[in-house]
Steps between C-alpha positions, in 0.01 A plus 500: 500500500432863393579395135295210496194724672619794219430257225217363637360829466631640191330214338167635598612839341382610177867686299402749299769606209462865298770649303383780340111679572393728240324593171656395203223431274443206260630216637819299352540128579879588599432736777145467594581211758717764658285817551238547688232809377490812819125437500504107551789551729260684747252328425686167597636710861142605571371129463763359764384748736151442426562134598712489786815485358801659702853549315772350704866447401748223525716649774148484744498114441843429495649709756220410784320833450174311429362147687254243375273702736574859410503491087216590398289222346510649158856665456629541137826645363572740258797467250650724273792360297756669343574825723319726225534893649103527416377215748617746781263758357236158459551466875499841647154589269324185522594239821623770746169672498375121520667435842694246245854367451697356270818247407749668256727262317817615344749420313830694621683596178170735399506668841712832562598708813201784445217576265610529183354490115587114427148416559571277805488588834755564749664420838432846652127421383439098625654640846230761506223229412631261757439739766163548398482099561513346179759273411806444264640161378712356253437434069885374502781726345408505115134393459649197273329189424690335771383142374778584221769615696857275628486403821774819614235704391206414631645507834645859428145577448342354816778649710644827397121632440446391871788641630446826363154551578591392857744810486272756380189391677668365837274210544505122422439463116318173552247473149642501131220504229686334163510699174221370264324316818721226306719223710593171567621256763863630437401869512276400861825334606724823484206712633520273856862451455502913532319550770128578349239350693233514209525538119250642303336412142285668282191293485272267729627173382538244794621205325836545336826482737547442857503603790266773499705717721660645212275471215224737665173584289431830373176639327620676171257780463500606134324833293207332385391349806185658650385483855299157462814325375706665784263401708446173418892426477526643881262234619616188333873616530383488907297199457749288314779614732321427805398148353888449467597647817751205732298279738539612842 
């Protein structure tokens, strides 16, 4: 099936998660994992290119776009969580130029009509990305630790954040990354029972929870990572994957 073929793929993909990219000097324990210094940022674009890599987004796999024959053989995507109003600047300064796109995942409540001062970004502004071919999915409703919430909730979450993207953007919302990169098997449950078709983490761990449809591995890039660790997380995020990757 194309969703069997879409996650035999994906699992080949390296998922790249940012949040923030800029200079914020000395490092602090409880943001560093979080932001990402301008410098390494390019740095980390300009080694993907260097080695093959070619961005691709979820909606290429999933809606047919791309075949086993036409991705390219080292495809990566490019998340930013949290709908910040400076990743579009990010984007438009640093992957455009690139020939590079990007995965924008956010959380509904934080997103208004047009550009505003709130800090986040808005729906006048993801339209005008998503023409330029990147890509906007769903962070839920509230960004809450959904692991904590009753089950009404949860499924609130999943759903209205869905719905309303799918509004605003016009197109299948068909990824949700979780707040925190945190879930469990009842938080995977409501993400299928919603209609996602993958769910996101915020790490590389393999081994916890089942089925791996919707407990997808990301690569948290942090400030104080420099190009060899970004580098080396790339490859064995790529090798691990692929050494995972269903039986055919």
């Amino acid at each position: 099936s194309a969703l069997s073929l879409s996650l035999s793929l994906s699992l080949s993909i390296p998922i790249l998660m940012y949040h923030r990219v800029g200079d914020w000097g000395e490092s602090r324990a409880e943001w560093a994992q979080w932001v990402v210094r301008s410098e390494e940022f390019c740095a980390q674009m300009d080694w993907l290119i260097a080695n093959g890599f070619h961005t691709i987004t979820f909606r290429e796999l999933l809606e047919g776009e791309a075949t086993a024959e036409s991705v390219p053989a080292k495809s990566v995507i490019i998340s930013f969580d949290d709908g910040w109003s400076a990743q579009e600047g990010v984007v438009r300064a640093e992957l455009e130029p690139r020939g590079m796109h990007a995965v924008f995942f956010v959380y509904t409540a934080a997103v208004g009509a047009t550009p505003n001062n709130s800090g986040y970004i808005s729906w006048q502004q993801l339209g005008i990305l998503e023409f330029a071919r990147h890509e906007v999915q769903s962070h839920t409703v509230s960004h809450g630790r959904l692991t904590d919430m009753p089950p009404s909730q949860l499924d609130r979450e999943m759903r209205e954040s869905r719905a309303t993207i799918e509004r605003e953007m016009h197109h299948p919302v068909q990824v949700v990354a979780y707040p925190f990169g945190i879930c469990d098997e009842r938080v995977m449950r409501a993400a299928s029972a919603a209609g996602y078709e993958f769910g996101l983490q915020a790490d590389t761990d393999l081994v916890l929870g089942k089925p791996l449809q919707y407990r997808m591995p990301r690569i948290r890039v942090g400030y104080d990572d420099g190009i060899e660790v970004f580098a080396e997380a790339v490859m064995l995020s790529q090798s691990q994957i692929n050494a995972q990757k269903p039986k055919q």
